[in-house]
mmCIF file as gemmi writes it, N, C-alpha and C atoms, coordinates in Angstrom:
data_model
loop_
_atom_site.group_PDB
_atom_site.id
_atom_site.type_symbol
_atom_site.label_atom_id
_atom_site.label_alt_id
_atom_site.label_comp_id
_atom_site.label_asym_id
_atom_site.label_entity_id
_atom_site.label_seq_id
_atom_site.pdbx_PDB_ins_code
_atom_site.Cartn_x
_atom_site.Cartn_y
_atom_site.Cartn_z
_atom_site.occupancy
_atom_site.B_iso_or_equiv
_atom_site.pdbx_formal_charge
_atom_site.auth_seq_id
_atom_site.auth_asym_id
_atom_site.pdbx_PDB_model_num
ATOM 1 N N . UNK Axp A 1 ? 79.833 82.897 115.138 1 0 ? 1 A 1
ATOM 2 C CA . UNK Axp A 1 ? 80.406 84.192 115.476 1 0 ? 1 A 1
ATOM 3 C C . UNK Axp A 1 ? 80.29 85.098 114.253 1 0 ? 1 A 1
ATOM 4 N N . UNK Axp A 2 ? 79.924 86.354 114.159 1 0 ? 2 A 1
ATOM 5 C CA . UNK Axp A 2 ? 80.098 87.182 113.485 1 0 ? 2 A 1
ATOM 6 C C . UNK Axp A 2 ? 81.195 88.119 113.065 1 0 ? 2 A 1
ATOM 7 N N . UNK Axp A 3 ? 81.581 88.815 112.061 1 0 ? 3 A 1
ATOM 8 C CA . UNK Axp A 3 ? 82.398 89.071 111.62 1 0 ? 3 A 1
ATOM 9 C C . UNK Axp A 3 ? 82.806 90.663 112.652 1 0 ? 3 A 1
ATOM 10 N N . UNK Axp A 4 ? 84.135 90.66 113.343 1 0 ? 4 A 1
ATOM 11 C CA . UNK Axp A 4 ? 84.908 91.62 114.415 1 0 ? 4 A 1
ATOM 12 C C . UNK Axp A 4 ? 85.349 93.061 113.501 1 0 ? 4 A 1
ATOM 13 N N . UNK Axp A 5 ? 85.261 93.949 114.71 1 0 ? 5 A 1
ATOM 14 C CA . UNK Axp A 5 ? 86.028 95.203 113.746 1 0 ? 5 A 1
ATOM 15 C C . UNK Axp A 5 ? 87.29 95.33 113.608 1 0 ? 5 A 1
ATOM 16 N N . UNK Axp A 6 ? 87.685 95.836 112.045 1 0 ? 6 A 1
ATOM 17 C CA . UNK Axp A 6 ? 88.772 95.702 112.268 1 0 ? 6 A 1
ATOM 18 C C . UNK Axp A 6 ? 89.27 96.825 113.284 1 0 ? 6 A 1
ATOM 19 N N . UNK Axp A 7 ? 90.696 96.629 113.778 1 0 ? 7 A 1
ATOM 20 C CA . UNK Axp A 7 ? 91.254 97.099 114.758 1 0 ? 7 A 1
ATOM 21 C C . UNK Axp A 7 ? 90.995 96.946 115.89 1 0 ? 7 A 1
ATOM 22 N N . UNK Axp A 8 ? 90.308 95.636 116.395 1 0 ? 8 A 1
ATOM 23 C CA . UNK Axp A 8 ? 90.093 95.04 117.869 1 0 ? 8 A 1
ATOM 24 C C . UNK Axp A 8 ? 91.132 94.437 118.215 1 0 ? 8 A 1
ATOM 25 N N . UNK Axp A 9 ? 91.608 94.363 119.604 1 0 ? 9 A 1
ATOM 26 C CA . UNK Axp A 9 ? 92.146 93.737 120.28 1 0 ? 9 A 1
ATOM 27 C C . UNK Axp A 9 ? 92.056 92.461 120.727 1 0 ? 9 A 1
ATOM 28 N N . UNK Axp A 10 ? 92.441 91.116 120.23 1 0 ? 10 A 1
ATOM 29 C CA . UNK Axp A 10 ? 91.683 90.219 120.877 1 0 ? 10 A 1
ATOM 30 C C . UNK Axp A 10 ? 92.735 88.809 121.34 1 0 ? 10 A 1
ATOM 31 N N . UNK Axp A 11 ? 92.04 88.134 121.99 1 0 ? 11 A 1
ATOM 32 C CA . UNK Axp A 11 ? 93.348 86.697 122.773 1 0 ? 11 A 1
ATOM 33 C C . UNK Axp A 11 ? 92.699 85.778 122.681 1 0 ? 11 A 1
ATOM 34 N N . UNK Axp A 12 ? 93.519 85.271 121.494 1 0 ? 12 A 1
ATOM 35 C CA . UNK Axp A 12 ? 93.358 83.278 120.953 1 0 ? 12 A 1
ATOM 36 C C . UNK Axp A 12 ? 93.824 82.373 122.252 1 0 ? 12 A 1
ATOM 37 N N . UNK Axp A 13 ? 93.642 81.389 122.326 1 0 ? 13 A 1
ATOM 38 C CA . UNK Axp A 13 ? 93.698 80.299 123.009 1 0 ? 13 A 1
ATOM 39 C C . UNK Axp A 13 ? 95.075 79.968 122.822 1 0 ? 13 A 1
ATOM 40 N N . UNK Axp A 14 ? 95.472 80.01 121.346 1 0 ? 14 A 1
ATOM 41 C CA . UNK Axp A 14 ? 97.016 79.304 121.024 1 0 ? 14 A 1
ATOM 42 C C . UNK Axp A 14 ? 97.897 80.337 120.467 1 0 ? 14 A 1
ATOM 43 N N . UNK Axp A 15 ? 97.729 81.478 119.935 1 0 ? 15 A 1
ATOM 44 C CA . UNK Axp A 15 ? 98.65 81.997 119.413 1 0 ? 15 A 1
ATOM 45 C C . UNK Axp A 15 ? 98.274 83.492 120.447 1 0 ? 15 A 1
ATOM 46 N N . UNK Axp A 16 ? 97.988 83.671 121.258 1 0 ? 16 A 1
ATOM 47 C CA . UNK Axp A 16 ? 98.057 84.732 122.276 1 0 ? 16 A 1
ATOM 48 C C . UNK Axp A 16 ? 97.33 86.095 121.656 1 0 ? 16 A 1
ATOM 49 N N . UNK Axp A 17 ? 98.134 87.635 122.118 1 0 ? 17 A 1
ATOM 50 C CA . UNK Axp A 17 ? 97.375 88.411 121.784 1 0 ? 17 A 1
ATOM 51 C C . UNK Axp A 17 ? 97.471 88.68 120.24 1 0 ? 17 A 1
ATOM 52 N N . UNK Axp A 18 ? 96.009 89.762 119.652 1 0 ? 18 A 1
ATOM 53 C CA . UNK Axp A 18 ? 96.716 90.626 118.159 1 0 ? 18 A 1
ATOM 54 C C . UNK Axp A 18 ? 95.652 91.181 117.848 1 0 ? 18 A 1
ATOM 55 N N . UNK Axp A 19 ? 95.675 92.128 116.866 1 0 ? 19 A 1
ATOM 56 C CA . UNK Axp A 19 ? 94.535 92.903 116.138 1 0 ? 19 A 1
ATOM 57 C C . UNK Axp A 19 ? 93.889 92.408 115.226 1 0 ? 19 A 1
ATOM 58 N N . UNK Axp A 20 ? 92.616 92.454 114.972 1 0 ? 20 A 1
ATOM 59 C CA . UNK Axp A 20 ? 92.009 91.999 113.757 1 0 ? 20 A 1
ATOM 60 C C . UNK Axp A 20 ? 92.476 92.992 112.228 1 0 ? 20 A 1
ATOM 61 N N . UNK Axp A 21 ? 92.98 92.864 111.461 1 0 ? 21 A 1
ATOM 62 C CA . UNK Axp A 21 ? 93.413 92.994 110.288 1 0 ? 21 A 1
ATOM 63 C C . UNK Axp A 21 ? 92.086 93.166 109.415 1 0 ? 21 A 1
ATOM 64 N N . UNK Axp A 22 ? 91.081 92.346 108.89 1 0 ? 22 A 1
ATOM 65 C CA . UNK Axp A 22 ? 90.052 91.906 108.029 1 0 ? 22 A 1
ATOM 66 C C . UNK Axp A 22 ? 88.948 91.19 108.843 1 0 ? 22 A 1
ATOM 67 N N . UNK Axp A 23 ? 87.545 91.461 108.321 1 0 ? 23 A 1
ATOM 68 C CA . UNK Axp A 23 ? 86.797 90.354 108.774 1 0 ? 23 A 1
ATOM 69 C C . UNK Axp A 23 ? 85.937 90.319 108.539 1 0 ? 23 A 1
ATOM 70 N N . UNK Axp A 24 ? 84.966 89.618 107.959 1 0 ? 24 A 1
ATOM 71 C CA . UNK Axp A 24 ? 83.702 89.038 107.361 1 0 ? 24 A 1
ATOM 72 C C . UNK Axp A 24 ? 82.95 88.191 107.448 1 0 ? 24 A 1
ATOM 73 N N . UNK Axp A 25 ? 81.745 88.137 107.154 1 0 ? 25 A 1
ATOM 74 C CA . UNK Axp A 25 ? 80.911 86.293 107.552 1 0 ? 25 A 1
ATOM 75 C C . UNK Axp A 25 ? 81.964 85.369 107.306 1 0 ? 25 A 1
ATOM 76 N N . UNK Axp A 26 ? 82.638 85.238 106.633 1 0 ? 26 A 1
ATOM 77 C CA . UNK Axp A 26 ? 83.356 84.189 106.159 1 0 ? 26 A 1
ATOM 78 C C . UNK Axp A 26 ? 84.568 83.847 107.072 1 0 ? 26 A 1
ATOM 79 N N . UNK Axp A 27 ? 85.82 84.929 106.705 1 0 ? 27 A 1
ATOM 80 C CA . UNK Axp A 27 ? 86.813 84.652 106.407 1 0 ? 27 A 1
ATOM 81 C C . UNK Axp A 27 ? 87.663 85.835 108.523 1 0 ? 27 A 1
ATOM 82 N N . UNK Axp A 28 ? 88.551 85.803 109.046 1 0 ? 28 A 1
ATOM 83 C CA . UNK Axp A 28 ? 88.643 86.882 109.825 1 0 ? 28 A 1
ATOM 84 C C . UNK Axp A 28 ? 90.333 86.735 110.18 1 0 ? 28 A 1
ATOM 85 N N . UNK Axp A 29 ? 91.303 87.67 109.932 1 0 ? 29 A 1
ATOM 86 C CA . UNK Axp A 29 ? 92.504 88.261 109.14 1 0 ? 29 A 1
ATOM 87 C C . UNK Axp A 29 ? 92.675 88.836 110.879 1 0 ? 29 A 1
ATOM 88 N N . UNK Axp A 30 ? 94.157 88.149 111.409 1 0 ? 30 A 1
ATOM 89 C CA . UNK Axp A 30 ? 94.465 88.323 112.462 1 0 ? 30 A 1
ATOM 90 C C . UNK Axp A 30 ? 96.331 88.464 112.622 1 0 ? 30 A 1
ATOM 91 N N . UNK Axp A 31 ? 96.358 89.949 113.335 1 0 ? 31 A 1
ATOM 92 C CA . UNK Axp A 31 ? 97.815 89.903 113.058 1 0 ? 31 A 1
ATOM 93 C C . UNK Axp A 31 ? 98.743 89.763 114.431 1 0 ? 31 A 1
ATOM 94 N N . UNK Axp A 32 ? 98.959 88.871 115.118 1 0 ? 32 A 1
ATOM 95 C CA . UNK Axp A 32 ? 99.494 88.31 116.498 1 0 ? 32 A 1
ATOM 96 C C . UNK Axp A 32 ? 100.616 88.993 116.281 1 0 ? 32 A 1
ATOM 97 N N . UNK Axp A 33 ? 100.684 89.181 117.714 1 0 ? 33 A 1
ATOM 98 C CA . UNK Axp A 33 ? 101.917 89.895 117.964 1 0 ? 33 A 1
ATOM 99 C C . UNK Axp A 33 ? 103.276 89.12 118.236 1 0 ? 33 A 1
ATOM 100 N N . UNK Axp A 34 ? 103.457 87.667 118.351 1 0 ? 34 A 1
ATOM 101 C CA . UNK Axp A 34 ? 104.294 86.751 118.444 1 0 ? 34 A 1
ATOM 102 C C . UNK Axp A 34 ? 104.252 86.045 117.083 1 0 ? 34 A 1
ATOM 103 N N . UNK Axp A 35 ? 103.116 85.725 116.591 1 0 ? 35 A 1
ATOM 104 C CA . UNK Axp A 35 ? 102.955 84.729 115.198 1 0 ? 35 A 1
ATOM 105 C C . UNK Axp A 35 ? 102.784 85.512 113.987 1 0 ? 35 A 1
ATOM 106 N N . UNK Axp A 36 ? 102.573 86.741 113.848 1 0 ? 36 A 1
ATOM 107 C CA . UNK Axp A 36 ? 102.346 86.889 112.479 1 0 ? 36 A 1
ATOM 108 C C . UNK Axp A 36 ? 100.842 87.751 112.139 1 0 ? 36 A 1
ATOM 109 N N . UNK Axp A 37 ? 100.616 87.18 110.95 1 0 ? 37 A 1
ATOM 110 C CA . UNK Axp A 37 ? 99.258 87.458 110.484 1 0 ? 37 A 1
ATOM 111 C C . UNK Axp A 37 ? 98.771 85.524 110.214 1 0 ? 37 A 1
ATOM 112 N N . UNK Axp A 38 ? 97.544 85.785 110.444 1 0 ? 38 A 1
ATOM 113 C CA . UNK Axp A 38 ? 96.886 84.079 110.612 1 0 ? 38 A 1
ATOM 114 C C . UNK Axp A 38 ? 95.184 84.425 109.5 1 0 ? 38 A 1
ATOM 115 N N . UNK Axp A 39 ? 95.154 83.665 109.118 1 0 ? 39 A 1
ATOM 116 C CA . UNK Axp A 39 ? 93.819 83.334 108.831 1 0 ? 39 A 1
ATOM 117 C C . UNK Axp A 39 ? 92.679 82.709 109.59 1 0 ? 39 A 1
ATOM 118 N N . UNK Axp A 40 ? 91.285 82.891 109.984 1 0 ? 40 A 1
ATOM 119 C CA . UNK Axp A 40 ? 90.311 81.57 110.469 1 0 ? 40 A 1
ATOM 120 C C . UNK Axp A 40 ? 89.136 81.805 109.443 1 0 ? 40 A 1
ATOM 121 N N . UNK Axp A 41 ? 88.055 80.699 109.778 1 0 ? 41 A 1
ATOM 122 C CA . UNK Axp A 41 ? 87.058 81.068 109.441 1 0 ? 41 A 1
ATOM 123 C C . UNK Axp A 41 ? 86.29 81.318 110.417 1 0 ? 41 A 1
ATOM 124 N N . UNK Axp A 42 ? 85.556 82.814 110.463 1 0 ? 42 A 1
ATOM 125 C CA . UNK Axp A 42 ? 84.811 83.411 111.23 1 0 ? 42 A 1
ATOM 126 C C . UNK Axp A 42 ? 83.786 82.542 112.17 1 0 ? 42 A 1
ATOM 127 N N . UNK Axp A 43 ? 83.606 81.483 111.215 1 0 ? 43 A 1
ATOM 128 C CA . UNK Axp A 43 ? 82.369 81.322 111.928 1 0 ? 43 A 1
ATOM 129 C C . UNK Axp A 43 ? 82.686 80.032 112.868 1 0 ? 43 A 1
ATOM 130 N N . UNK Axp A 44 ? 83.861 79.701 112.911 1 0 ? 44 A 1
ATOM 131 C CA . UNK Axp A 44 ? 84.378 78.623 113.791 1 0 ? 44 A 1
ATOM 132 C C . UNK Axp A 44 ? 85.223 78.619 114.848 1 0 ? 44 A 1
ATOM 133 N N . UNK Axp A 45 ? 85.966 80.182 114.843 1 0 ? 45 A 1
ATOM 134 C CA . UNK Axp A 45 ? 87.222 80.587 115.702 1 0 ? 45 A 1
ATOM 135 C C . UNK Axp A 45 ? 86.628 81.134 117.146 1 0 ? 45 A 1
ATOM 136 N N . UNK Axp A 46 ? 87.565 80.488 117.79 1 0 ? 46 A 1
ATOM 137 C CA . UNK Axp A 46 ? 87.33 81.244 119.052 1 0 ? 46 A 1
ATOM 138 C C . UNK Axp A 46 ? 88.651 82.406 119.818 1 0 ? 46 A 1
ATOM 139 N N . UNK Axp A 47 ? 87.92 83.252 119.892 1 0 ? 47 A 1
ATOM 140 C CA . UNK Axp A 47 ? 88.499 84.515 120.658 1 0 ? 47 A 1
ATOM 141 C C . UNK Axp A 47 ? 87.924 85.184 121.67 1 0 ? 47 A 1
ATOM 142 N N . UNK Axp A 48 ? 88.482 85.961 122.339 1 0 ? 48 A 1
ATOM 143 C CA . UNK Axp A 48 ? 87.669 86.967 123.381 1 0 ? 48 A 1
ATOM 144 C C . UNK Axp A 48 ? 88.579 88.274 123.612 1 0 ? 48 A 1
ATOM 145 N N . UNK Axp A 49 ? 88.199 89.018 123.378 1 0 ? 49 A 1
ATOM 146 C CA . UNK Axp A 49 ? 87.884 90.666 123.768 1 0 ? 49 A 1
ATOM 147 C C . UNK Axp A 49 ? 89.503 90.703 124.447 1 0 ? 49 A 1
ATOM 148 N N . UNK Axp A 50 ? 90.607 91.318 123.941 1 0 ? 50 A 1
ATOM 149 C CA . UNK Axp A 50 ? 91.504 91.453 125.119 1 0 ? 50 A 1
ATOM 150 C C . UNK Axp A 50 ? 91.701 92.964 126.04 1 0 ? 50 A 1
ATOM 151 N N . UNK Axp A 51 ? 92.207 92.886 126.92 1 0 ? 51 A 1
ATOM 152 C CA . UNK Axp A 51 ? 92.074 94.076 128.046 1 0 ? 51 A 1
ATOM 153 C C . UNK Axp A 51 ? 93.704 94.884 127.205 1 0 ? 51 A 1
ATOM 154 N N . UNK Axp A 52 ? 93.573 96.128 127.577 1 0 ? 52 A 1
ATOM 155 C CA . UNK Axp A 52 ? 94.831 97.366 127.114 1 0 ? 52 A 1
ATOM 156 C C . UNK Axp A 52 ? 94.47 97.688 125.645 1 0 ? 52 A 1
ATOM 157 N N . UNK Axp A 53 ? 95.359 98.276 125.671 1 0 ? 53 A 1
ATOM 158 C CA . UNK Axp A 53 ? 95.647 98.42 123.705 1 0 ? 53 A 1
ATOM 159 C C . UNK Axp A 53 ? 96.669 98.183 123.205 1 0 ? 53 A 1
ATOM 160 N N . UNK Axp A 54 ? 96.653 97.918 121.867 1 0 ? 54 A 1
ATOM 161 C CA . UNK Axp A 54 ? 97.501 96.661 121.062 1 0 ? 54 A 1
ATOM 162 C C . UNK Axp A 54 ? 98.521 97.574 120.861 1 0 ? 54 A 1
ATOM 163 N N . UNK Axp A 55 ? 99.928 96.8 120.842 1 0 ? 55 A 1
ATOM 164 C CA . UNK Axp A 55 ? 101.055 97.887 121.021 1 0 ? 55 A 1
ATOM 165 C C . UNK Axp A 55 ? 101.321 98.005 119.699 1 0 ? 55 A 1
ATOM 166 N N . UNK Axp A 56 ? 101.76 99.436 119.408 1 0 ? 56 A 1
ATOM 167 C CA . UNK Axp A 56 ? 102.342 100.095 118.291 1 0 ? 56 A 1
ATOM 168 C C . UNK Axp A 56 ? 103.495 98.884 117.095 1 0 ? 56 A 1
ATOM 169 N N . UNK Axp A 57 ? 103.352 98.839 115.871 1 0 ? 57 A 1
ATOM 170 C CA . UNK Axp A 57 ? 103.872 98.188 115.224 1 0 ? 57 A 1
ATOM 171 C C . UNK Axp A 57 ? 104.87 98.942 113.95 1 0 ? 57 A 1
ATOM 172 N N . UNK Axp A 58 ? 105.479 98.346 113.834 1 0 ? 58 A 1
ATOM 173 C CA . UNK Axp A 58 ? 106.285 99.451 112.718 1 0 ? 58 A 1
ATOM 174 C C . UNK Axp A 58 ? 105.298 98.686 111.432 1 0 ? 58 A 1
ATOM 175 N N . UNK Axp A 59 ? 105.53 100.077 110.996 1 0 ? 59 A 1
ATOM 176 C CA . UNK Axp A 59 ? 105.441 100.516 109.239 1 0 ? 59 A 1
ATOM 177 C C . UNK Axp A 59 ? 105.97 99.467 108.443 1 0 ? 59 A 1
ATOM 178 N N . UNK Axp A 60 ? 105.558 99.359 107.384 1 0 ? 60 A 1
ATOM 179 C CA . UNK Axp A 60 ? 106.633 98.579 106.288 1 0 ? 60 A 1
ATOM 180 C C . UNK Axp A 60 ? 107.574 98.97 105.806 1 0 ? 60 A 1
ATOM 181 N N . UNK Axp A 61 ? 108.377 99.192 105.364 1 0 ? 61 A 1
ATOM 182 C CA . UNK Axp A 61 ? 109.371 99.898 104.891 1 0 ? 61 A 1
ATOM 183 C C . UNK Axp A 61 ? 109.316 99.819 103.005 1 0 ? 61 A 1
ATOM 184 N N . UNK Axp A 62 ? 109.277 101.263 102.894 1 0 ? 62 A 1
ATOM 185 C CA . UNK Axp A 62 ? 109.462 101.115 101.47 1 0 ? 62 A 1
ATOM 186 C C . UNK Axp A 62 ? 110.858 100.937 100.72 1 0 ? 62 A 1
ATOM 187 N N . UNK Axp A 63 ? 110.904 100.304 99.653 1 0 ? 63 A 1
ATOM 188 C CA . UNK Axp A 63 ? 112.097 100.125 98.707 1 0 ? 63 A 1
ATOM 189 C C . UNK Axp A 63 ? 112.236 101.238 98.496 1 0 ? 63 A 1
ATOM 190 N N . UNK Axp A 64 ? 113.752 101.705 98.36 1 0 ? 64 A 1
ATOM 191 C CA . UNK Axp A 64 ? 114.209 102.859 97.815 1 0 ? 64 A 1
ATOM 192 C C . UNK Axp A 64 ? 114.564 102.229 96.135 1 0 ? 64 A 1
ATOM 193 N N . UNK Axp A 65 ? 114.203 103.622 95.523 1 0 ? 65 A 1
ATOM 194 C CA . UNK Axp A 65 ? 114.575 103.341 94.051 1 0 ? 65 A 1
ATOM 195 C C . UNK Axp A 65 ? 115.955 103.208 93.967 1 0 ? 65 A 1
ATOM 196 N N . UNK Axp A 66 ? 116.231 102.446 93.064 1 0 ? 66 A 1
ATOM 197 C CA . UNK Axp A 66 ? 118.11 103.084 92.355 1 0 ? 66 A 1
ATOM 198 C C . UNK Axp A 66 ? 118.066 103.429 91.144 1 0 ? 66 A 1
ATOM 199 N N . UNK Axp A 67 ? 118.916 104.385 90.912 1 0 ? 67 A 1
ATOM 200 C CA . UNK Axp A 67 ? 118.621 104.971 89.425 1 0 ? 67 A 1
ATOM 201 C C . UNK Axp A 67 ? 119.618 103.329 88.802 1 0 ? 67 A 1
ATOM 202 N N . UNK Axp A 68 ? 118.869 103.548 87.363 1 0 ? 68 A 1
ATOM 203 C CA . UNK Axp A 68 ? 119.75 102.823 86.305 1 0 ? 68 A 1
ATOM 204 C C . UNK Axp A 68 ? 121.222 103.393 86.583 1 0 ? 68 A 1
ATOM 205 N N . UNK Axp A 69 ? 121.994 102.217 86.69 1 0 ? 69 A 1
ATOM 206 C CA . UNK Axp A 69 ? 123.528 102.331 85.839 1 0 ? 69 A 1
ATOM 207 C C . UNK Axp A 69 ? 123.812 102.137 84.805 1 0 ? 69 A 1
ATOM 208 N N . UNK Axp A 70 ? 124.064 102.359 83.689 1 0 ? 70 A 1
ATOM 209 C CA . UNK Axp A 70 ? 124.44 102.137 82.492 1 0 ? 70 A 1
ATOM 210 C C . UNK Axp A 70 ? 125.665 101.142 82.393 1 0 ? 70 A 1
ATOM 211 N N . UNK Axp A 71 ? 125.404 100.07 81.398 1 0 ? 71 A 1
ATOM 212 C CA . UNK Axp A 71 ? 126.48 98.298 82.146 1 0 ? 71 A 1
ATOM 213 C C . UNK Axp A 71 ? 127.998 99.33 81.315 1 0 ? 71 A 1
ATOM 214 N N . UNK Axp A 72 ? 129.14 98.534 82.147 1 0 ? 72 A 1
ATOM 215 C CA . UNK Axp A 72 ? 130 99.402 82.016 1 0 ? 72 A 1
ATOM 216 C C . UNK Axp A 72 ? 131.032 98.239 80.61 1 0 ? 72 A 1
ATOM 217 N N . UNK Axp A 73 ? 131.413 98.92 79.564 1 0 ? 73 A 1
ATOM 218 C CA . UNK Axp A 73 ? 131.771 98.242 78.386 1 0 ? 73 A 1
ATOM 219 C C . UNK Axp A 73 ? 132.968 97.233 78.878 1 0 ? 73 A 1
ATOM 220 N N . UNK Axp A 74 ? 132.937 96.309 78.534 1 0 ? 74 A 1
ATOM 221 C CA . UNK Axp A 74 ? 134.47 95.682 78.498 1 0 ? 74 A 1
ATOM 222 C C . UNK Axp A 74 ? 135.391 95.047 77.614 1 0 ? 74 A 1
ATOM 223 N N . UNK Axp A 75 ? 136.236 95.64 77.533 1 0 ? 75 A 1
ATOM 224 C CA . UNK Axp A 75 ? 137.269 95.513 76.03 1 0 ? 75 A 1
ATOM 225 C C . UNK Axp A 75 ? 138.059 94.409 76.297 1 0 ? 75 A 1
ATOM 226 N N . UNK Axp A 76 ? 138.14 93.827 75.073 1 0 ? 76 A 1
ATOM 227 C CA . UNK Axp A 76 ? 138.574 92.607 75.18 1 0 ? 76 A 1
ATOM 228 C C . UNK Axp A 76 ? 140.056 92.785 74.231 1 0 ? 76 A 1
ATOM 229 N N . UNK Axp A 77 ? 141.187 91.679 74.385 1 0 ? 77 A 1
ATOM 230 C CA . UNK Axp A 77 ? 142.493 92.288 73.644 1 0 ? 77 A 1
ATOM 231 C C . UNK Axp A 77 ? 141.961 90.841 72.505 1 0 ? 77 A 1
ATOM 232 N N . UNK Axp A 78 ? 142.261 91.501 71.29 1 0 ? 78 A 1
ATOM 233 C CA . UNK Axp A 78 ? 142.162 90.412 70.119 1 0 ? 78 A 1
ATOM 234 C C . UNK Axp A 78 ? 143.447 89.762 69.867 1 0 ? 78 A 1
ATOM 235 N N . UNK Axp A 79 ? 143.198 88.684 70.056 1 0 ? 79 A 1
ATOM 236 C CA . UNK Axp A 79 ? 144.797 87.339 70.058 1 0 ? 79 A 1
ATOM 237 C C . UNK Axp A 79 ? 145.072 87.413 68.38 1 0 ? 79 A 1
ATOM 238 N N . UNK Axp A 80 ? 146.519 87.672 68.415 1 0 ? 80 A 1
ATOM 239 C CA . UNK Axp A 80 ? 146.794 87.681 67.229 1 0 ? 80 A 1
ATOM 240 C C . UNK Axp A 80 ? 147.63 86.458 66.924 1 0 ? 80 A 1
């Protein structure tokens, strides 16, 4: 098999539908919509073509910064 475009639609045998992510002679980067993101090697995996279009996925979410706090001093009483 040759290497898929990314952003195809396609349906594994075992882990159901998802988009291709990456893909190359080698290596082909698959992100299921039940499992995840998966790895195969291209030239051994089997898939086929799936029917609709792949449903909308959220974004990643970025970290919000926090500003520095400055550590707050703590006084200690000296035992006399």
């Amino acid at each position: 098999m040759k290497a898929l475009q990314a952003g195809a639609y396609i349906k594994h045998f075992q882990y159901g539908l998802g988009v291709v992510t990456e893909s190359d002679s080698e290596r082909t980067s698959i992100d299921f919509d039940l499992h995840g993101a998966k790895k195969f090697v291209t030239s051994i995996m089997v898939v086929e073509p799936a029917e609709g279009t792949p449903p909308k996925r959220a974004r990643a979410k970025r970290k919000k910064k926090v500003a520095a706090v400055a550590p707050v001093p703590v006084l200690v009483a000296a035992a006399k």
